[in-house]
C-alpha positions in Angstrom: -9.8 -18.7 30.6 -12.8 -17.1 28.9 -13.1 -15.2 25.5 -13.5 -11.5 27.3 -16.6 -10.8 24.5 -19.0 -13.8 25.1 -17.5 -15.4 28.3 -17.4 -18.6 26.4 -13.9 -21.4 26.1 -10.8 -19.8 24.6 -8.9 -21.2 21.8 -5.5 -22.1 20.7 -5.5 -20.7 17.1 -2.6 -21.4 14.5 -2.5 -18.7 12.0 -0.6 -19.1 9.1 0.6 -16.9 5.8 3.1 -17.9 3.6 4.3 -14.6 3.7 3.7 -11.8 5.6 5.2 -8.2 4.5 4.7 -6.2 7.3 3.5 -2.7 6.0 2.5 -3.4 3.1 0.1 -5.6 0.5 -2.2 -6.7 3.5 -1.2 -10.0 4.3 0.9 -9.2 6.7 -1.5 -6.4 8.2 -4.0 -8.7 8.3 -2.1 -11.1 10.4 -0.8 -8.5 12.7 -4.1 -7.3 13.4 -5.7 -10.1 13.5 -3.3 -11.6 15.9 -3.5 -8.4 18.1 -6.9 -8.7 18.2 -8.1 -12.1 19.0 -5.4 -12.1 21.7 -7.3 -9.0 23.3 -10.4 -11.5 23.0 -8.1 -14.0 25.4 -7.4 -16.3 22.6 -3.9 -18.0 22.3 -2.5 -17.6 18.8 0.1 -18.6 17.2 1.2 -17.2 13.6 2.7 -19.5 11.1 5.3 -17.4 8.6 7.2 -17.4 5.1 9.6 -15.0 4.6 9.3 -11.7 4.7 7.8 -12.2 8.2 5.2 -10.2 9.6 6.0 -7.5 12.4 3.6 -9.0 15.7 2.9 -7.3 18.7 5.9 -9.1 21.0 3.5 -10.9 23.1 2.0 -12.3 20.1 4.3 -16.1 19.3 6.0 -16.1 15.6 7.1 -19.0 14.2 8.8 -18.8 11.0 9.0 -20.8 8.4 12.6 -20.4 6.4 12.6 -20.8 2.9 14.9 -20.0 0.0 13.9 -16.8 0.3 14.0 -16.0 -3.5 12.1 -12.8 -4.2 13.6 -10.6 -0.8 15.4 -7.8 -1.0 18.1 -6.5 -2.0 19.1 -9.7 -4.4 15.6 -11.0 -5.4 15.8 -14.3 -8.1 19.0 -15.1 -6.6 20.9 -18.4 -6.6 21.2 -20.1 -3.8 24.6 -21.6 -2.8 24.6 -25.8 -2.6 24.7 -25.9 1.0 21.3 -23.9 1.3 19.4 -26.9 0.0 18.3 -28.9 3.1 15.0 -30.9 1.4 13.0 -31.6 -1.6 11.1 -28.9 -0.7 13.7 -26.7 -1.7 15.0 -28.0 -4.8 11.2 -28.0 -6.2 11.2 -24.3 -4.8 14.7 -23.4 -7.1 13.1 -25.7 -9.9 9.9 -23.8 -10.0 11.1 -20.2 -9.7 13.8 -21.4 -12.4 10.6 -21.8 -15.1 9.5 -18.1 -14.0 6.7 -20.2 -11.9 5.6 -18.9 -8.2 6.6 -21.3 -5.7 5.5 -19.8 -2.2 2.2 -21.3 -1.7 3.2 -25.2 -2.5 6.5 -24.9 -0.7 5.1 -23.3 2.0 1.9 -25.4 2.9 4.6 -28.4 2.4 6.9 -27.1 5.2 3.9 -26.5 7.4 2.1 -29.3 7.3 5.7 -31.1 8.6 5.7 -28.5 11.5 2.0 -29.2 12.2 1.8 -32.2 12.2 4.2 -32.8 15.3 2.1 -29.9 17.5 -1.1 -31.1 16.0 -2.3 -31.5 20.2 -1.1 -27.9 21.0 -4.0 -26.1 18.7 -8.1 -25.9 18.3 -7.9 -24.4 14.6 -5.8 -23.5 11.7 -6.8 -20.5 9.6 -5.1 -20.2 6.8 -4.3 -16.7 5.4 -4.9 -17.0 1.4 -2.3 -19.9 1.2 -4.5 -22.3 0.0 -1.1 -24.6 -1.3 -2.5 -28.7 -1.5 -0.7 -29.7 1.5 -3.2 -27.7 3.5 -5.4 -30.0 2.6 -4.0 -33.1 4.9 -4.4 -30.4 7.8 -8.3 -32.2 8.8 -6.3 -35.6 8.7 -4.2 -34.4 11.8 -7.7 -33.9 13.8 -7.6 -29.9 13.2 -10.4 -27.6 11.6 -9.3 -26.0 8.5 -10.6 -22.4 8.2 -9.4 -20.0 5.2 -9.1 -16.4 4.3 -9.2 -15.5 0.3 -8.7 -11.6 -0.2 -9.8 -12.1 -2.8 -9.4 -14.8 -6.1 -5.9 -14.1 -7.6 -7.3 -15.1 -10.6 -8.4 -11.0 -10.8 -4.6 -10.2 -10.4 -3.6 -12.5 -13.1 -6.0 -11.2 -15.6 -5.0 -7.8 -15.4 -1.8 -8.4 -15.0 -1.5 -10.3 -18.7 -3.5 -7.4 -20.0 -0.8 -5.3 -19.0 1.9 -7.5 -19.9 4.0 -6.7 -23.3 3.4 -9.8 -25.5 7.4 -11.0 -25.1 6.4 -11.1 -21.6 2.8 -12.6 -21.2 4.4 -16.1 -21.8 6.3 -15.7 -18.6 3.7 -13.9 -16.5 0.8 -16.8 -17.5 3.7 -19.1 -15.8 4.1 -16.9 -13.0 0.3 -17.1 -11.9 0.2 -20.9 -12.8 -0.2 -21.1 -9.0 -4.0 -19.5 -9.3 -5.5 -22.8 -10.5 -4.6 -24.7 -7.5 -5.4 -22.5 -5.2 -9.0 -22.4 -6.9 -8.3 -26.3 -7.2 -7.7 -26.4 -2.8 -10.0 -23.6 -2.2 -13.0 -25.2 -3.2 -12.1 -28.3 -0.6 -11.8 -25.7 2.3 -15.3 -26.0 4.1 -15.1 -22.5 6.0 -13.7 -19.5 4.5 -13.8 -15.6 5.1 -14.1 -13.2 2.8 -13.3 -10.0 3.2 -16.8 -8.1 1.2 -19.4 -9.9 -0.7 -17.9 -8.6 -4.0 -14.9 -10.4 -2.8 -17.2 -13.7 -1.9 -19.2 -13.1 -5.2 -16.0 -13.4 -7.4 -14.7 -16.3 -5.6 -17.5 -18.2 -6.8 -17.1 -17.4 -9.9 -13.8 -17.5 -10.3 -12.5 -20.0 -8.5 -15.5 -22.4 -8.8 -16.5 -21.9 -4.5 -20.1 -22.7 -3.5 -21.3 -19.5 -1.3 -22.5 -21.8 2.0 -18.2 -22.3 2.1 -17.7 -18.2 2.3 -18.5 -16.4 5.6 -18.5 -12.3 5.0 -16.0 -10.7 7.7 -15.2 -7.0 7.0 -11.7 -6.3 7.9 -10.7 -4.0 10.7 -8.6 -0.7 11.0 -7.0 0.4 13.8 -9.2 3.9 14.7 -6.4 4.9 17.3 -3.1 5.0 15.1 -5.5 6.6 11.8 -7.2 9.2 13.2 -7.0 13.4 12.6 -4.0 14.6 13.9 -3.7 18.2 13.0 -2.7 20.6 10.1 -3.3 19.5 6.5 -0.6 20.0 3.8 -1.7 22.2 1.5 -2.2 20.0 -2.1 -0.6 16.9 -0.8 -2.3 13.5 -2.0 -1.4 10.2 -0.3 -1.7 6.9 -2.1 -0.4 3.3 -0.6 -0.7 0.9 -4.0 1.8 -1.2 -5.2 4.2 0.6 -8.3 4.6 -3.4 -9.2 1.1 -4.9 -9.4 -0.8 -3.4 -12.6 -4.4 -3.8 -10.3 -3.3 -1.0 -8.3 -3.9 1.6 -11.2 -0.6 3.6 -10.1 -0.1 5.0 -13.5 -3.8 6.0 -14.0 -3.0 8.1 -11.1 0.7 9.2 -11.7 -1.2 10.3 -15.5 -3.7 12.0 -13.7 -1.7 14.0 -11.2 -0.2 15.2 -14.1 -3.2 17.4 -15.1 -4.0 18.8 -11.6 -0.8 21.2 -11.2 -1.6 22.2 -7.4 -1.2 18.3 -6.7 1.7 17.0 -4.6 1.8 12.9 -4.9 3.6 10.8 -2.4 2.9 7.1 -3.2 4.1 4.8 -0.1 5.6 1.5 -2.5 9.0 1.3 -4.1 9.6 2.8 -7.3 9.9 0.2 -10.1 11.6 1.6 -13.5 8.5 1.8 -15.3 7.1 4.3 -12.3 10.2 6.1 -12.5 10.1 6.6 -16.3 6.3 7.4 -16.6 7.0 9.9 -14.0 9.8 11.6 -15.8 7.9 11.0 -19.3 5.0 13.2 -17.3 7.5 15.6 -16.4 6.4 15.7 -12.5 9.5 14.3 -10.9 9.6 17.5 -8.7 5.7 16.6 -7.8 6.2 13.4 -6.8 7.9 11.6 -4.1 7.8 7.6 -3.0 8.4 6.4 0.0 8.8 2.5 1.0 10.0 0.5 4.6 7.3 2.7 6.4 6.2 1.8 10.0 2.5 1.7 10.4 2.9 5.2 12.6 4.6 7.1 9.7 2.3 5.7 7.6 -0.9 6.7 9.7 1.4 10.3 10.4 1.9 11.2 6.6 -2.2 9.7 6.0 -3.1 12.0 8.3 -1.3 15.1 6.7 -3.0 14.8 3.3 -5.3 16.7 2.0 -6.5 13.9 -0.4 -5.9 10.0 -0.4 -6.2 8.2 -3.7 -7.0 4.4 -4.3 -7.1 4.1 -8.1 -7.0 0.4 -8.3 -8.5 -1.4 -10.9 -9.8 -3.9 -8.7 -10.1 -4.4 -4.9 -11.5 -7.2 -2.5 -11.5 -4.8 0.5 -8.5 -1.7 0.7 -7.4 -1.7 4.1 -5.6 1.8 2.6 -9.3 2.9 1.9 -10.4 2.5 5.4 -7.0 3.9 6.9 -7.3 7.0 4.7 -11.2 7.0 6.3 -10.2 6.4 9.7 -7.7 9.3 9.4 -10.4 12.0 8.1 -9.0 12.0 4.9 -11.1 13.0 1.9 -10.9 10.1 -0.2 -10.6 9.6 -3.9 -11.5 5.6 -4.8 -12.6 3.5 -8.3 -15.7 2.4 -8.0 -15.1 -1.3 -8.6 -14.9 -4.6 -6.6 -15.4 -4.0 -2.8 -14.5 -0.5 -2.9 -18.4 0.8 -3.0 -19.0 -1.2 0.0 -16.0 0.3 2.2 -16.9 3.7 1.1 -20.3 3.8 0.3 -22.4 4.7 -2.7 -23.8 8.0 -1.0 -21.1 10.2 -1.8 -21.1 11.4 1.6 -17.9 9.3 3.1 -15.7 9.5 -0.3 -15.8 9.8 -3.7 -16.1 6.7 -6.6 -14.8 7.1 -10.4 -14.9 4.8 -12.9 -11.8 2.8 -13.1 -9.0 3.7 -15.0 -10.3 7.0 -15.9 -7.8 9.9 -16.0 -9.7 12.2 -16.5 -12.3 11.2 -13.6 -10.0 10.7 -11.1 -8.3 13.7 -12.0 -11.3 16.2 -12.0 -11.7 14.6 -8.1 -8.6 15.2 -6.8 -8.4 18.8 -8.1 -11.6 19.6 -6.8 -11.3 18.4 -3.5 -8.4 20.7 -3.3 -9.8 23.6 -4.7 -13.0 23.0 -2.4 -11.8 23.0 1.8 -15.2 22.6 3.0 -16.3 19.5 1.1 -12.8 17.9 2.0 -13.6 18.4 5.2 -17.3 17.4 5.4 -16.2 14.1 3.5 -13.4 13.4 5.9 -15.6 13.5 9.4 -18.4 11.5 7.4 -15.6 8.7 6.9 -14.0 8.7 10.0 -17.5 8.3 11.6 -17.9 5.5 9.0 -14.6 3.6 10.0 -15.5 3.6 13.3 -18.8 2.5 13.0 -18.3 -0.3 11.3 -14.4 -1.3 10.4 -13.0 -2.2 14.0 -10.4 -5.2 14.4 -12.5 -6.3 17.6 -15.6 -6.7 15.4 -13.8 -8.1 13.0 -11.9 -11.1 15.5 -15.2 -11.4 16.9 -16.9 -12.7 13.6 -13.7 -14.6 12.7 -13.9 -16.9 16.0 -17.6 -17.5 15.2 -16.2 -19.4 11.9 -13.4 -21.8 14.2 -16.2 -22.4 15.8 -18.7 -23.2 13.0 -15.4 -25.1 11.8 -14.7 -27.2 15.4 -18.4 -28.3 15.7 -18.7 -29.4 11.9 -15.3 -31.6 12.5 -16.8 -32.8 16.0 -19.9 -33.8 14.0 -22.5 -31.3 16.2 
């Protein structure tokens, strides 16, 4: 069997992700995607999963990876019961969550290399999806090219995160990211990575201490046929998919500035946490606001599609697949200008619109006037769809992803 798009050898492909939520936070879109779409190309993959697992196309093959389990819903930091503990593995898991560390990328990599190493003979290539836990590191010793994916450096996460952190707490959230230094630590040893933008690339370097000839550029893809125009607008509605419970997201920049555009309605796909609930009521615009969570990706695409106005207000972004799906769906689209987001939207102003980060009062003068204008709302949103299609597509995206297995394979074979 041939790949369909050059007519060259197929490949087995083991995909792995230490955890893959399915609608949401983009690891686990990525890897359904991805998955979809190398299949397409005649590839055999294979997706390696932590809890919560990803939701695959069903001819796709999952194999999951248990764990503790320790942050899922509805019980998360719970305690285990004694008869749960079947290795070390998982007493070092308990032990680490129990100092407020994050476990899930050393606990993971540990449990698959054990799983890879007795079907090292049925794959070509591993690509790792932003693991990057030390056991991944023995993967080359079982005869298998190593190829990773960093989003971008969580180092970005963790700074805003303790700038946003109440100084009783920024004790326990510096332990809770102690995991970013060794994933800069077994970054750096992967040969072949993929980045998602340059910006994304560029801050790798700097931050986690990569050399550019190990990053690859591979935009990520957006399925064009579930996001697309469907019909009727709602008349002031603005859609915005970021996280209530990661501060880079910028959700209350934008709950603050909904606040001062009165003909705004917000609906904000993530689940409440209590800080969102009580900034909302503090704003008085419970009765404007609305969030949704447990999504498919068609309700998502279907309530994308019925905005008026989608917002990304994140402080920081390595790509926004929510960028591109608000685009592909001929949305008029309200973005920071920061990280990657300039290069999904473009700096022309004619695809979307870019405010400074964390400004209220930007982001709020946007969104009112792209409701109060119709016509520029709708020249924005065919400009961006034409954009998304041009150059966002999962296809494209495999395409350029199988080049790097392939860089990968040769390198390892010495060619």
């Amino acid at each position: 069997m041939a790949d369909e798009a050059t007519g060259r050898e197929t490949l087995r492909i083991a995909l792995t992700s230490y955890r893959s939520k399915p609608h949401s936070g983009g690891q686990g879109v990525y890897v359904r995607h991805l998955s979809r779409a190398l299949a397409d190309l005649g590839h055999h993959v294979e997706v390696f999963s932590g809890p919560p697992y990803p939701d695959l196309d069903d001819d796709i093959v999952l194999t999951r990876v248990p764990s503790l389990d320790l942050y899922r819903e509805p019980d998360p930091f719970r305690i285990p019961k004694l008869r749960e503990f079947r290795s070390r593995t998982d007493v070092l898991e308990y032990a680490l969550v129990c100092t407020a560390a994050f476990p899930e990328p050393r606990t993971f990599s540990t449990r698959l290399i054990k799983l890879l190493g007795e079907r090292a003979g049925d794959f070509d290539v591993v690509h790792d999806n932003q693991t990057y836990g030390p056991a991944l590191l023995r993967i080359p010793e079982l005869g298998l090219p190593l190829v990773g994916t960093v989003h971008h450096p969580i180092s970005v996460d963790r700074k805003l995160a303790l700038a946003a952190a109440p100084w009783r707490k920024k004790l326990q959230t510096r332990r809770w990211y102690g995991f970013v230094r060794t994933q800069a630590r077994v970054a750096r040893q992967f040969p072949f990575n993929v980045a998602p933008s340059q910006s994304s690339a560029d801050d790798a370097v700097r931050d986690f201490g990569m050399r550019a000839e190990q990053l690859r550029v591979v935009p990520i893809g957006v399925d064009t046929d579930r996001f697309r125009p469907r019909g009727p607008r709602e008349p002031g509605l603005v859609v915005s998919l970021c996280s209530a419970d990661v501060p880079l997201k910028g959700l209350p920049v934008l709950l603050r500035a909904v606040a001062t555009v009165p003909e705004a309605t917000l609906t904000v796909v993530t689940k409440p946490t209590p800080e969102a609930e009580k900034l909302v009521a503090d704003l008085g615009i419970a009765h404007r606001v609305t969030f949704r969570s447990g999504l498919s990706n068609t309700e998502i695409a279907e309530l994308m599609s019925r905005a008026e106005v989608a917002a990304v207000p994140s402080l920081y972004e390595g790509f926004s697949l929510p960028a591109v799906e608000a685009m592909a769906s001929g949305t008029a689209l309200v973005a920071s200008d920061t990280g990657a987001l300039p290069e999904v939207v473009g700096r022309e102003g004619t695809s979307g619109i870019l405010v400074p980060p964390g400004d209220v009062a930007a982001l709020a003068d946007a969104i009112g006037g792209l409701l109060r204008d119709p016509a520029r709302r709708a020249a924005l949103g065919t400009a961006a769809r034409a954009r998304a299609e041009e150059r966002f597509s999962w296809h494209a995206t495999a395409r350029a992803t199988v080049e790097v297995y392939r860089e990968a394979i040769a390198a390892m074979k010495g060619n």
